[in-house]
Backbone bond lengths (Angstrom), bond angles and torsions (degrees), N, CA, C in turn:
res aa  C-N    CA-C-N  psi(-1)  N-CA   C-N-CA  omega(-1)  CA-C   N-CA-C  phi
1 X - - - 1.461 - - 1.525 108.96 -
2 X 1.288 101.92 94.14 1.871 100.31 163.72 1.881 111.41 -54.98
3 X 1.358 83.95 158.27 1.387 94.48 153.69 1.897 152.42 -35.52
4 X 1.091 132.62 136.52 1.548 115.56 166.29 1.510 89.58 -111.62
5 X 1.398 143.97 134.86 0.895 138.06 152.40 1.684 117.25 -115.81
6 X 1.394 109.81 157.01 2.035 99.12 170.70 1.592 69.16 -157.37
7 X 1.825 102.00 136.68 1.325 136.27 162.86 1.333 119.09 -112.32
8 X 0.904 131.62 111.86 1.869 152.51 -168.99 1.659 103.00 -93.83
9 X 1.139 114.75 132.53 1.536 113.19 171.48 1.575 100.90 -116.58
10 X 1.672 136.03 135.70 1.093 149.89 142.68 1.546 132.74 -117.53
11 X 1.657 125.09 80.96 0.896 116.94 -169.21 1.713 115.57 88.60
12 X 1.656 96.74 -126.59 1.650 100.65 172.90 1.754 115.70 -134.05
13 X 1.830 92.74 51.35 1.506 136.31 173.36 1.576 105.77 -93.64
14 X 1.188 122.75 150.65 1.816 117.88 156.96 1.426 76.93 -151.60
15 X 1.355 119.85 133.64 1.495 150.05 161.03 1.317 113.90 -106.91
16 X 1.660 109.30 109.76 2.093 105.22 -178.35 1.232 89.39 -112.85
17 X 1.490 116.27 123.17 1.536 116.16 136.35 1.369 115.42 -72.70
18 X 1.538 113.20 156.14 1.393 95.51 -179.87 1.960 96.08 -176.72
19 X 1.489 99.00 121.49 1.278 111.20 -158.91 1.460 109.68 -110.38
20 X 1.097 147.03 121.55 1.759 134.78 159.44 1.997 86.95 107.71
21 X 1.602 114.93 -156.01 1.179 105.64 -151.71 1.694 100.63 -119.70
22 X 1.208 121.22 126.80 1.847 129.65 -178.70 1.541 112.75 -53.60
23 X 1.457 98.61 123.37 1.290 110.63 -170.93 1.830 99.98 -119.35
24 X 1.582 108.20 126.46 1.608 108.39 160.51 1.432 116.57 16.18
25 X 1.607 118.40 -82.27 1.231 138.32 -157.05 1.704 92.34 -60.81
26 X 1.166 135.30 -29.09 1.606 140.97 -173.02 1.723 112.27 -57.94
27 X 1.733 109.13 -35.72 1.486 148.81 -169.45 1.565 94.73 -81.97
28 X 1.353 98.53 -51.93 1.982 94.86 -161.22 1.571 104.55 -84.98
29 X 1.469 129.31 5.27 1.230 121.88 177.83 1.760 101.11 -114.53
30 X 1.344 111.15 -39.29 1.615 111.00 179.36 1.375 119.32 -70.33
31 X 1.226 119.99 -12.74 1.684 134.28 -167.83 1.905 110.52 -83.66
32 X 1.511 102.55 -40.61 1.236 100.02 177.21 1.908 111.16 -82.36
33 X 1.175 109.63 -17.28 1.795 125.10 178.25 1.280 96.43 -63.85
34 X 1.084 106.86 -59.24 1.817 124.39 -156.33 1.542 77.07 -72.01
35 X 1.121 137.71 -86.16 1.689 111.71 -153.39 1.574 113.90 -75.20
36 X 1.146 135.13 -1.69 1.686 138.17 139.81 1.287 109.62 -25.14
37 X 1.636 116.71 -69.95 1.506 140.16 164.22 1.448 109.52 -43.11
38 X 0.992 121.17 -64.20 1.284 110.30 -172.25 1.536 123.33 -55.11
39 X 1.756 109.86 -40.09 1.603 111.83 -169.63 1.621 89.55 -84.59
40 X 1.116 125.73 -28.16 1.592 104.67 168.68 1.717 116.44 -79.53
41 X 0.599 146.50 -21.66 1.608 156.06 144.90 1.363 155.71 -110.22
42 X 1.421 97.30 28.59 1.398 121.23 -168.28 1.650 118.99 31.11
43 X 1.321 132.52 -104.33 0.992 122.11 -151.90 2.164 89.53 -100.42
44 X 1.440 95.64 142.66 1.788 106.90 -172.12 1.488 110.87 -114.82
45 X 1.402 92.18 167.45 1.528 69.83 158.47 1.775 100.69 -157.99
46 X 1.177 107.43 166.50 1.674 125.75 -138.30 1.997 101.66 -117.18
47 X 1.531 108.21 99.31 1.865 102.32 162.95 1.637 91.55 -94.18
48 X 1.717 108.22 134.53 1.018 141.92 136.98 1.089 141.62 -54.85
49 X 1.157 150.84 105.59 1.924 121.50 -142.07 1.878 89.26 -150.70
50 X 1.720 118.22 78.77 1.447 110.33 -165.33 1.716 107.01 -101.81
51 X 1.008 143.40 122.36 1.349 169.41 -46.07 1.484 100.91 144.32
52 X 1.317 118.39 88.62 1.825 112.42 161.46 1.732 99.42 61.41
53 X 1.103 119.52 37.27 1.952 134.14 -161.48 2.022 84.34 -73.99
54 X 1.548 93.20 126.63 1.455 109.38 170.46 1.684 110.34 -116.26
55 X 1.351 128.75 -0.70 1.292 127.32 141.15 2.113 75.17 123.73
56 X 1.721 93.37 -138.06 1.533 94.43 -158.73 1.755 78.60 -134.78
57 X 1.682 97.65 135.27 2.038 96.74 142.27 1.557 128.25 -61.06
58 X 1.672 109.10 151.17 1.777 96.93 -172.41 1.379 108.23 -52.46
59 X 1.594 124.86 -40.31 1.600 101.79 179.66 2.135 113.45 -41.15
60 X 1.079 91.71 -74.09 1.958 108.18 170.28 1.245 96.15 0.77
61 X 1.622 105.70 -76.14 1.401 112.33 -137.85 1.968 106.35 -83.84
62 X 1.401 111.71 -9.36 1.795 115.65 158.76 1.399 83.84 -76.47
63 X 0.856 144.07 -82.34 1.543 145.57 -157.53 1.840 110.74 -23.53
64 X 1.125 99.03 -52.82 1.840 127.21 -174.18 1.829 92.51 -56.24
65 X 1.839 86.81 -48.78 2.028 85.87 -159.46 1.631 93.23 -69.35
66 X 1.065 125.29 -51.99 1.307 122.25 -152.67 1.991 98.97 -79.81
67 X 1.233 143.79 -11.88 1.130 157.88 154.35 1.872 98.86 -52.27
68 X 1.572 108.37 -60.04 1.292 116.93 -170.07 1.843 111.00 -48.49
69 X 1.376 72.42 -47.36 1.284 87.83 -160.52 1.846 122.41 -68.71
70 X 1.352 108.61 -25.91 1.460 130.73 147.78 1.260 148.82 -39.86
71 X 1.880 80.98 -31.47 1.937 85.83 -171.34 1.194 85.84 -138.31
72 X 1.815 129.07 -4.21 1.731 98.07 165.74 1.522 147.03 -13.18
73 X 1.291 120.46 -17.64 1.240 120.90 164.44 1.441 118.86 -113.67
74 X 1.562 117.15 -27.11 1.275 101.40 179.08 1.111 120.71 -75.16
75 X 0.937 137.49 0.08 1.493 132.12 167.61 1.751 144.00 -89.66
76 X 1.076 112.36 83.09 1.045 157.83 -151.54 1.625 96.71 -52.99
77 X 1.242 145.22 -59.47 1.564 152.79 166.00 1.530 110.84 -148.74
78 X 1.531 106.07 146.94 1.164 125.76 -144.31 1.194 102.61 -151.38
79 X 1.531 115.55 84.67 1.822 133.84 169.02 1.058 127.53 -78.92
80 X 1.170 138.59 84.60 2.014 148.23 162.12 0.960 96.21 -53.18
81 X 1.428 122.77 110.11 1.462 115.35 145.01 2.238 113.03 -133.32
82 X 1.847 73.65 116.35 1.594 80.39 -176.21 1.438 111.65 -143.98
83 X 1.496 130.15 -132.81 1.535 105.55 -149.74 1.961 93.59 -145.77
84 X 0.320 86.16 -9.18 1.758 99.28 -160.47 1.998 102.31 -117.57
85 X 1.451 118.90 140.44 1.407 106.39 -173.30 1.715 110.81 -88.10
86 X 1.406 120.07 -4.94 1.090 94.63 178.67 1.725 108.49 -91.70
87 X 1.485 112.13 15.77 1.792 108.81 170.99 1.859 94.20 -80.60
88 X 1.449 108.26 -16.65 1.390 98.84 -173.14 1.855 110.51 -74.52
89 X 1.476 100.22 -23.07 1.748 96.68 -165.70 2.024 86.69 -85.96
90 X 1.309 114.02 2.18 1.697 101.89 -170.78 1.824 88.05 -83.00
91 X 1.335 130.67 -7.63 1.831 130.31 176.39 1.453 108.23 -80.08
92 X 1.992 109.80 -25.53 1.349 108.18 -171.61 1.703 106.42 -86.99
93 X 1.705 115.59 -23.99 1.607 138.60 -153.63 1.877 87.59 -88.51
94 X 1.117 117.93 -40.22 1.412 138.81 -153.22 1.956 93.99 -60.99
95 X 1.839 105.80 -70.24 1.150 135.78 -174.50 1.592 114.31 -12.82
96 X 1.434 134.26 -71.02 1.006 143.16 -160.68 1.584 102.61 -70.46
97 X 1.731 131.64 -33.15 1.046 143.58 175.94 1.317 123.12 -61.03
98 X 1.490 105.31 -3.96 2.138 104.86 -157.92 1.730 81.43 -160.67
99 X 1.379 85.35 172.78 1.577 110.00 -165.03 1.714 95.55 -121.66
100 X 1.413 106.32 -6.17 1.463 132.18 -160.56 1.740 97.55 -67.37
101 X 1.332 123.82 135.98 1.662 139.87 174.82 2.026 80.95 -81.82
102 X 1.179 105.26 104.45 1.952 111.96 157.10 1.213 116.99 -125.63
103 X 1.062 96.61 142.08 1.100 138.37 158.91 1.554 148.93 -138.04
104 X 1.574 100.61 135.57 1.981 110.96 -177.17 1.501 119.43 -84.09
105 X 1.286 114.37 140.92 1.170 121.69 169.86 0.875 117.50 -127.36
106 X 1.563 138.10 157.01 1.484 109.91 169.93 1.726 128.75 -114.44
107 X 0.825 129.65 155.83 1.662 120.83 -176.77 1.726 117.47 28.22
108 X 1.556 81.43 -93.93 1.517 108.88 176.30 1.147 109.15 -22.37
109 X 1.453 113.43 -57.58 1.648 110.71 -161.80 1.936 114.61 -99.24
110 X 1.481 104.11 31.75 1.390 107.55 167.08 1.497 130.20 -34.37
111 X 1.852 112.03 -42.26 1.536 114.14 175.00 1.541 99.67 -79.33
112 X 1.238 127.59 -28.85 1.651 114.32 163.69 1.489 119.94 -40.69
113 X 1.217 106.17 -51.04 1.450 112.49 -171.98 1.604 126.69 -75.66
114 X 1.880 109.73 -23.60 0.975 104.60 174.82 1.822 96.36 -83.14
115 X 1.124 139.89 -41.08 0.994 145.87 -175.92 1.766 105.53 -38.52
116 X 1.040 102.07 -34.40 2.097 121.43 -171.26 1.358 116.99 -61.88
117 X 1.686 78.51 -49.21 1.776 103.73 -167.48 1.412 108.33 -67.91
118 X 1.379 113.77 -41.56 1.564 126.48 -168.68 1.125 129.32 -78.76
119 X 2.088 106.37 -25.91 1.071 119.82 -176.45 1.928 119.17 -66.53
């Protein structure tokens, strides 16, 4: 099961929905957005919004490291919000990769999270 994804731009916001499991091709379309965002607003920051989340294929997940590893600093706050607790330990897995203030929420508390991100 690939992915459904839809990415929203507001400002120096990026909002991913993102349904089923991250494939490569997910990396090679968000990577050039994400640094669009950045040279227009330097440091961003990123809601996560994962939906029935089946994790990443091994391409994905080099994709994820080498993504991580790129924008470790620009990223400014970093909102998980998904349904299941081990999307919660992906806020603790996340940490060492980003310079990013994250935080998980879960479902329920979606207007929490945009509220987080914005604040």
């Amino acid at each position: 099961m690939t992915a459904a994804i839809e990415i929203t731009e507001s400002g120096n916001l990026l909002e991913v929905q993102v349904t089923g499991k991250l494939t490569r091709e997910f990396y090679q379309d968000l990577a050039p957005r994400v640094d669009a965002l950045i040279r227009q607003h330097g440091r961003i920051r990123v809601l996560l919004v994962m939906h029935d989340f089946h994790g990443w294929t091994l391409g994905a997940m080099w994709e994820d490291m080498k993504f991580d590893l790129a924008h470790w600093k620009d990223i400014e706050r970093l909102a998980l919000v998904g349904e299941s607790k081990w999307e919660q330990g992906m806020a603790t897995f996340c940490k060492p990769f980003t310079k990013a203030s994250i935080q998980y929420f879960d479902h329920s508390k979606l207007e929490d999270a945009r509220r987080w991100i914005t604040a």
